[in-house]
N, C-alpha and C positions, 0 to 999 in steps of 0.2 A: 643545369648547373646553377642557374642564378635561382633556385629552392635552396639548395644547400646550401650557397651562402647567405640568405634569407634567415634558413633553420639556426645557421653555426651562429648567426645575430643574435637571435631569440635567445638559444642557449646558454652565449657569453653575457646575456642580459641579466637574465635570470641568477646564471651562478651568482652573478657580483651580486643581486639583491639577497638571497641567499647568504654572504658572506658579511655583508652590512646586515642584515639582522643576527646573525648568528655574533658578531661581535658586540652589538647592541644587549643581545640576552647576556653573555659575559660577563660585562661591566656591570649589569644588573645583580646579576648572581654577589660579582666580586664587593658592591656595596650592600649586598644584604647580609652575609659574613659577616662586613665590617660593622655594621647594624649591632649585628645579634652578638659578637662579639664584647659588643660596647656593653650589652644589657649582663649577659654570661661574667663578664670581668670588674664591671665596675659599681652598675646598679642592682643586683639582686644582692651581692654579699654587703651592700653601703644599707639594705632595708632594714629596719629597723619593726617594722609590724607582718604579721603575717600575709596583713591584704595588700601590702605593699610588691610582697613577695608575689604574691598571685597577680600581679597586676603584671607586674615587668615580664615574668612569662607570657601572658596573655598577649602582651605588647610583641614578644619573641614570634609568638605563634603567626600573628596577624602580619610577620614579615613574609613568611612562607607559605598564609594563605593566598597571598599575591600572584 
């Protein structure tokens, strides 16, 4: 008996870290949107040169290389 409440320890251990990183990835995600949003809506149609334009993409991409 005193395994399985051992084990059921471990397990309820585990999930919660599980759930704290899964919510950690979330928030990640949720400011990289915000991120690439910001470059999508404000800085690529505000460029003014073409390498400007290639830039802010580049800048997009290297959020989702992360």
């Amino acid at each position: 008996m005193m395994a399985d409440n051992t084990n059921e320890r471990r397990l309820e251990a585990f999930l919660f870290i599980i759930n704290v990183k899964m919510v950690e990835a979330m928030k990640a995600i949720a400011k990289m949107d915000a991120g690439t949003d910001l470059i999508d809506e404000h800085l690529v149609p505000s460029s003014t040169t073409g390498e400007s334009t290639v830039f802010y993409y580049k800048m997009k991409g290297d959020y989702y290389h992360i």
